[in-house]
Structures are given as structure tokens and as C-alpha cells.
C-alpha positions in Angstrom: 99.3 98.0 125.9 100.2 97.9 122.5 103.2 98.9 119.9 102.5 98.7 115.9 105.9 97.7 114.6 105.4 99.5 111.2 106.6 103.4 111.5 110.1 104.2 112.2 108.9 106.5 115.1 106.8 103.4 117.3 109.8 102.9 119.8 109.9 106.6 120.5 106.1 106.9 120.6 106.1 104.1 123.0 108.7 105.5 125.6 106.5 108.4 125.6 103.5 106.9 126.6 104.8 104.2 128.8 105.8 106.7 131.7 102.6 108.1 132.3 100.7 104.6 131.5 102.7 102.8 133.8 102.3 105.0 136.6 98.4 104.9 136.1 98.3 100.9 136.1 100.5 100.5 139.3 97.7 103.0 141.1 95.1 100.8 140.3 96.6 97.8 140.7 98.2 98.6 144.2 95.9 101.4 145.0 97.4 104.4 147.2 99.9 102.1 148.8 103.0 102.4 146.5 102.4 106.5 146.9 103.6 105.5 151.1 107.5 106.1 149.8 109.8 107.2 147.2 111.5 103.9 147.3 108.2 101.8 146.8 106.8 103.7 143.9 110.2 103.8 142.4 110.4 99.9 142.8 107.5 98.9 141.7 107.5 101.3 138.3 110.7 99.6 137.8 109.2 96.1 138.1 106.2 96.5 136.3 107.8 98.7 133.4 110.0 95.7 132.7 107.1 93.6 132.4 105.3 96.0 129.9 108.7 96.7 127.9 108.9 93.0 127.3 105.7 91.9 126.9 103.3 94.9 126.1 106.3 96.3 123.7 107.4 93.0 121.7 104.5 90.9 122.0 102.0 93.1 121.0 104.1 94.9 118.7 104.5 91.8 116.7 101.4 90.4 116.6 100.4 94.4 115.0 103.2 93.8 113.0 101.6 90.6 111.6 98.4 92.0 111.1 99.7 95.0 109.3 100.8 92.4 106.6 98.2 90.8 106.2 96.4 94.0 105.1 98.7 96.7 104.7 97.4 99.3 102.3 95.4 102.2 103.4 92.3 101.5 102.0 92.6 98.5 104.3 92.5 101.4 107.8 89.8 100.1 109.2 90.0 96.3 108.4 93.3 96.7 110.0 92.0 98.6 113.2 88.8 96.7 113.6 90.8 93.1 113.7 93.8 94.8 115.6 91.8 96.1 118.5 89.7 93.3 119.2 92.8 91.3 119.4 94.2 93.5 121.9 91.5 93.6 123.6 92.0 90.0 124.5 95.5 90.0 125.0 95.2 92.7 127.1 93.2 90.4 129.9 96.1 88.2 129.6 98.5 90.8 130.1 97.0 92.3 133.5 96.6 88.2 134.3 100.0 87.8 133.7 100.9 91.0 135.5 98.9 89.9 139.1 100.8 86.6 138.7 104.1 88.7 138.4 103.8 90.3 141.2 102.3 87.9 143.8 105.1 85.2 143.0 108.2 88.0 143.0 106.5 89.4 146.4 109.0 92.0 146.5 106.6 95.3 147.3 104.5 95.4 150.7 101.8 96.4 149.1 99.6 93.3 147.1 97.9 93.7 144.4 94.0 94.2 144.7 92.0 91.7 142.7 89.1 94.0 143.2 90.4 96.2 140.5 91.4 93.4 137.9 89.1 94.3 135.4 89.6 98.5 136.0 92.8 97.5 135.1 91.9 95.5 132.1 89.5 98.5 131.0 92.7 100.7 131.6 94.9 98.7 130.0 92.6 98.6 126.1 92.1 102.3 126.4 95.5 103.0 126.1 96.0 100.2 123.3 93.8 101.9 121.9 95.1 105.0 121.8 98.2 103.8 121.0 97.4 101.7 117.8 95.5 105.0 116.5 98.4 107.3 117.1 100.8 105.1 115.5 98.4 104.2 112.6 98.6 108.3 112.3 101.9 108.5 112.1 101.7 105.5 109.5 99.7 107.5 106.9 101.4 110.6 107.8 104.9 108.9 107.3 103.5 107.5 103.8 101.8 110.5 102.6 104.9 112.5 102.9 107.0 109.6 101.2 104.2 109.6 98.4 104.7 113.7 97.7 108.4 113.3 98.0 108.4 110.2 95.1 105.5 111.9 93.5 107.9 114.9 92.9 110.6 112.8 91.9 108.3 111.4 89.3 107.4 114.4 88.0 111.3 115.8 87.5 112.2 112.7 85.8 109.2 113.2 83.5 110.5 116.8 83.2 114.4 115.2 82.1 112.7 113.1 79.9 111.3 115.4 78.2 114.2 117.4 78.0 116.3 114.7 77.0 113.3 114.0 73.8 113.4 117.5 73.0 116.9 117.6 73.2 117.1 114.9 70.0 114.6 116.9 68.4 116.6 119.8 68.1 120.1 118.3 68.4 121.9 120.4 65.4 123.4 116.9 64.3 120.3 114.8 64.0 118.5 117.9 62.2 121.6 118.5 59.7 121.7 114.6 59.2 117.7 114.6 58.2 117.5 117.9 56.6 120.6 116.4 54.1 119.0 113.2 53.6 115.5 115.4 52.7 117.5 117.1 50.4 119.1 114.4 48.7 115.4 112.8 48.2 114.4 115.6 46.8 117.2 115.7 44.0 116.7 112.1 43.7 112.9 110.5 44.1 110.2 113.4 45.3 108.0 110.5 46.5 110.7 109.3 48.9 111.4 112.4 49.8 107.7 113.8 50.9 107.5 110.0 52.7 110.4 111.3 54.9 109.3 114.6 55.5 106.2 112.8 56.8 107.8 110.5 59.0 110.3 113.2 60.0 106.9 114.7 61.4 105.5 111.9 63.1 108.3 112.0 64.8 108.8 115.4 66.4 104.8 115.7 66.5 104.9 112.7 69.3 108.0 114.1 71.3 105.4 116.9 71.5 102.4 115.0 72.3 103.5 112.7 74.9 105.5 114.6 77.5 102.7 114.9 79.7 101.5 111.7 79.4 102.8 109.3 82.1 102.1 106.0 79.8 101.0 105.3 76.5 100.6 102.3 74.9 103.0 99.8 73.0 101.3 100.3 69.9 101.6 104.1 70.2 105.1 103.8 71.0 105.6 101.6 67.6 104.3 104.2 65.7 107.2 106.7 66.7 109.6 103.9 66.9 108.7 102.9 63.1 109.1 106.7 62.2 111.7 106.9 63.3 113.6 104.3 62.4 112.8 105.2 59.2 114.8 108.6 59.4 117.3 106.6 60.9 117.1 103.8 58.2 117.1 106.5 55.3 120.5 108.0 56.7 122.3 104.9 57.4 120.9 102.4 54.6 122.2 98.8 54.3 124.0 99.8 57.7 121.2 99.4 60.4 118.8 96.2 59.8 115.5 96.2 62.4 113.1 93.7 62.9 110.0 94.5 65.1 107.8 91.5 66.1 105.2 92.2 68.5 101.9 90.4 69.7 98.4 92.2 69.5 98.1 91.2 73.0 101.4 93.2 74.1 100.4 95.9 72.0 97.5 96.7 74.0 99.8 97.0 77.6 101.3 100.1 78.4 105.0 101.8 79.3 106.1 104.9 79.9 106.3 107.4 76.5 109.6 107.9 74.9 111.0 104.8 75.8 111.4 103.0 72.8 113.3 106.7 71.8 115.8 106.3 74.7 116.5 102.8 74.4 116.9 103.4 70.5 119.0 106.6 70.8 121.6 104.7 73.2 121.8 101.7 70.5 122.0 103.7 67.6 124.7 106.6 69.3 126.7 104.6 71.5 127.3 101.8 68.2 129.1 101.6 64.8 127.0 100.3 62.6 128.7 99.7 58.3 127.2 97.9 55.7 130.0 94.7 56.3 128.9 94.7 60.0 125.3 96.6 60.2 123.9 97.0 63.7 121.3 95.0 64.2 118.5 96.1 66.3 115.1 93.7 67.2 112.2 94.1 68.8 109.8 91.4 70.4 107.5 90.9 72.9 107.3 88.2 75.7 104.7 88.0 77.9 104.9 91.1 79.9 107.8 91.8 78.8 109.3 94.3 76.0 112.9 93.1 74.4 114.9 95.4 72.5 118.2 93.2 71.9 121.3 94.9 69.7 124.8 93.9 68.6 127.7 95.4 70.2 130.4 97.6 69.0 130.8 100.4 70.7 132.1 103.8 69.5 134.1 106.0 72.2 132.6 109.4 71.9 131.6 111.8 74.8 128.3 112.0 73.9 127.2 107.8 75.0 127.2 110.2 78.5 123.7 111.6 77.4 122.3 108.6 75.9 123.4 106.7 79.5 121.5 109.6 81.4 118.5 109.5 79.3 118.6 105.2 80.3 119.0 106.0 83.9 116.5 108.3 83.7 113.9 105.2 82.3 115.0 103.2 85.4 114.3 105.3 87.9 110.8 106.2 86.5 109.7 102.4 86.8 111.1 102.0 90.1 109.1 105.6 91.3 106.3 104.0 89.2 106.5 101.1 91.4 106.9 98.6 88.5 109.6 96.0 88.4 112.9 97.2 87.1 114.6 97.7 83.5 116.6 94.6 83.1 120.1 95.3 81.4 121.9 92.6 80.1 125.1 93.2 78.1 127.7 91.0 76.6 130.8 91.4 74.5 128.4 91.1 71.3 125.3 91.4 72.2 123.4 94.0 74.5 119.2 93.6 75.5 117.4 95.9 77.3 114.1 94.8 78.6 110.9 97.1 79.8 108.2 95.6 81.2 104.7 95.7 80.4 102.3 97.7 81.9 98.7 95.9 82.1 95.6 98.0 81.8 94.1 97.3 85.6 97.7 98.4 86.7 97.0 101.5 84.9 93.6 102.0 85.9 94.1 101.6 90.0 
């Protein structure tokens, strides 16, 4: 008899089906003779369910638990079920063994146990591990299919917040009014510049359109807003913000979720003071599989660093529902670096 140790409801399951299981293997085993009394049958459930509960439950149960390690996704159903079985099969005669051996040294029941219907008992014995490693492998994929809706929801509401919070600094009245009045100052000033931020200022909003349902895009794609935008942000502020983006083809080719480079930006830019004697200064690299976006510090106190922090929570949680390793934040008193890691194409693809 067997227990898979890999869905929260196997213990239950197991209580379940060990009643009516160990009933059925003492009436083989002893025949009609423990039916004589009460007391006997009572006796020798007791002393063979103790055997099962500590063998047949934590011996089996951890070599399935072994097994289900070694191949553990669901394509792998029928690898898994077609090496567990056989398995069980096996330690299944060694379990009725073991069980005739019980009994006949404790000799504490009248009636013996007939070795005439050993192997009934052993055929007994891998029908019900089998139908006990199939129900538990249904509850398995039952458990994990609901766990997969329930993060694949989760997914798609912080995709929805995200692209909220995008369209939120697309029609923020204070980033509008700050590139609408440095539009119009071009215009006054150098017509050139000015139709070169009008440009950018559409490359821009046309990508927070474009990507929302998108669940990753590339690093190069995510440059191309980053560099836009940075230039609205450079044409506002001036000598104040220096970048510096240096990135490998190779990197540029992986992928990340869309909008990231905006809410990692946003958070430096909004939650920092940035002057011409002290100019933020933001930079960009790549390192392996790895995306660093490293800042100075010098943090403003304003109410709004609230949204800029949700929009960053927001980012980690969609890697950990994406099931990629985590944001890394790591802040000191002057410098701050955020880094995303890099999605690679097969990842993407399966």
C-alpha cells in the first residue's frame, strides 16, 4: 500500500482508504477466522493497521516522495507512474512478507495466517497501491491546476496595475505640463529641437500603448522607450540628470517584462533631487543575465515616492508569478541599484 508524499491532502486520503483496505487484507490473510468475535477482528485490525501506518504510510510514502523529485513536472505523469508502480509492486511482496512474519512471531490472535493466500494478498495489496498512487496523482494536478489559475489571475491584475500605473505617467497633469512647457520653449527657441521632442514625446506614449498586453518584450525594445524618454526627461532637467546606457548585443536580444525600465526610471527620477552641482546620476549595464540600473541617492520627501514604490512592488511580484528569480534591491546611503534579470529566449518559448 502506498502514500505519495506530494499533495497536502495524502494523509487524509490515506486514513480514508486504510479502513476499508485493512479490513480486506486481514480476510485474506486470516480467512473467516477473525470474523469468530468482536474482540479478534478488533485486535487484529489494530495490529495489522499499525504495521501498514508505519510501513505502508512512511515507507512507501517516501520512496513516492523521492520519485516525484526526480521527475516532478506534469509532462513527466506517466514517467512518474510507470517507475512508481513497478516499484511498489515489489515492495509490496515485501510488505505482505513482512506482514506473515509479524504476525507469526507476535502470536497474539488464534487464528494463523494462511500461506496459501500469500500471493492473493500480494495481488490485493498492488491493486490498492495502485489506486492509491492514481488518486493522489489526481489530486496532484488538480491541486496545481487550481494554484496555476489562481497565480495566473494574479498575473494578469498585476499586468492590469502596470498598466495603470504607465498610463497613469502618461497622463499625469505634471509630467504633461512639464513636456508641453519644454515643447513650447523649443519652439520659441530651435524648431528642430523642438519637432525632435515632440517625436520622442511620441515614442513614448505610443509604447505605453503598445505593450500593455504584452507579457515580455525585449531589452532592445525597452531601450528604445527608455532612450525617449530620457530624452524628455533630459530636455526638462539639463545639466541636472547625466545617464549612461551600456549594454551588450547579446543582453539585448533576452527579454523582461514591458515597462520596466519606466518604473524603475520613474522611482529614480521622482523619489531623487537631482541640480546641476549634484546631478543624479543614473546608468545602465548589462551583466550576464542580469540588467543593472544603479543611481545616486538623495532623496526628496514628497507623498508621491508612494506611487513610484507601488509601481516597484508591482515589478516584483510579476517575476516571482513569472516564476523568474527576484528583483534584487540594493540601497545604500549614496548609492541605490536595482537589478532585473534577464529573460532568455527558450525560457520564453516553453
Amino acid at each position: 500500500m502506498a502514500s505519495d508524499r506530494y499533495n497536502r491532502k495524502e494523509f487524509l486520503i490515506f486514513v480514508w482508504v486504510m479502513f476499508p483496505y485493512v479490513a480486506g487484507l486481514n480476510a485474506i490473510v486470516f480467512g473467516s477466522c477473525i470474523f469468530q468475535s468482536l474482540q479478534l477482528f478488533i485486535v487484529s485490525f489494530s495490529l495489522t493497521g499499525i504495521y501498514v501506518m508505519f510501513l505502508g504510510y512512511y515507507l512507501f510514502g517516501y520512496v513516492a516522495a523521492i520519485i516525484n523529485k526526480r521527475f516532478p513536472l506534469n509532462s513527466d505523469l506517466f514517467r512518474r507512474i510507470g517507475t512508481m508502480l513497478p516499484v511498489f509492486y515489489v515492495m509490496n511482496i515485501l510488505l505482505i512478507t513482512g506482514l506473515y512474519t509479524y504476525h507469526n512471531l507476535l502470536a497474539m490472535l488464534s487464528c494463523p495466517a494462511l500461506a496459501s493466500r500469500f500471493w492473493w494478498a500480494v495481488l490485493y495489496a498492488c491493486v490498492t497501491s495502485s489506486i492509491l498512487t492514481f488518486i493522489n496523482e489526481g489530486v496532484a494536478n488538480w491541486e496545481a491546476w487550481k494554484i496555476s489559475v489562481t497565480e495566473t489571475e494574479q498575473l494578469k491584475n498585476n499586468y492590469q496595475k502596470t498598466k495603470l500605473l504607465g498610463l497613469r505617467g502618461q497622463v499625469n497633469p505634471h509630467f504633461l505640463f512639464n513636456c508641453f512647457n519644454s515643447l513650447s520653449s523649443l519652439i520659441n527657441e530651435n524648431e528642430a529641437e523642438a519637432e525632435k521632442f515632440l517625436n520622442e514625446m511620441t515614442k513614448v506614449h505610443r509604447y505605453m500603448l503598445g505593450c500593455d498586453d504584452e507579457q515580455l518584450v525585449t531589452l532592445e525594445e525597452e531601450l528604445k522607450f527608455a532612450n525617449s524618454y530620457l530624452y524628455l526627461i533630459e530636455a526638462r532637467f539639463g545639466n541636472a540628470i547625466a545617464t549612461s546606457i551600456t549594454i551588450t548585443k547579446e543582453a539585448e536580444k533576452k527579454y523582461l517584462p514591458p515597462l520596466s525600465l519606466h518604473i524603475v526610471l520613474e522611482k529614480i527620477i521622482y523619489t531623487n533631487s537631482a541640480s546641476r552641482t549634484e546631478p543624479l546620476q543614473i546608468n545602465i549595464t548589462s551583466n550576464e543575465n542580469k540588467l543593472l540600473i544603479t543611481n545616486t541617492v538623495n532623496l526628496k520627501c514628497i507623498k508621491e515616492n508612494a506611487a513610484c514604490e507601488e509601481g516597484l512592488d508591482n515589478l516584483v511580484k510579476k517575476y516571482k508569478l513569472l516564476n523568474k528569480p527576484a528583483v534584487e534591491i540594493n540601497n545604500t546611503s549614496v548609492v541605490c541599484e536595482i537589478v532585473l534579470p534577464l529573460i532568455d529566449k527558450e525560457e520564453v518559448a516553453a
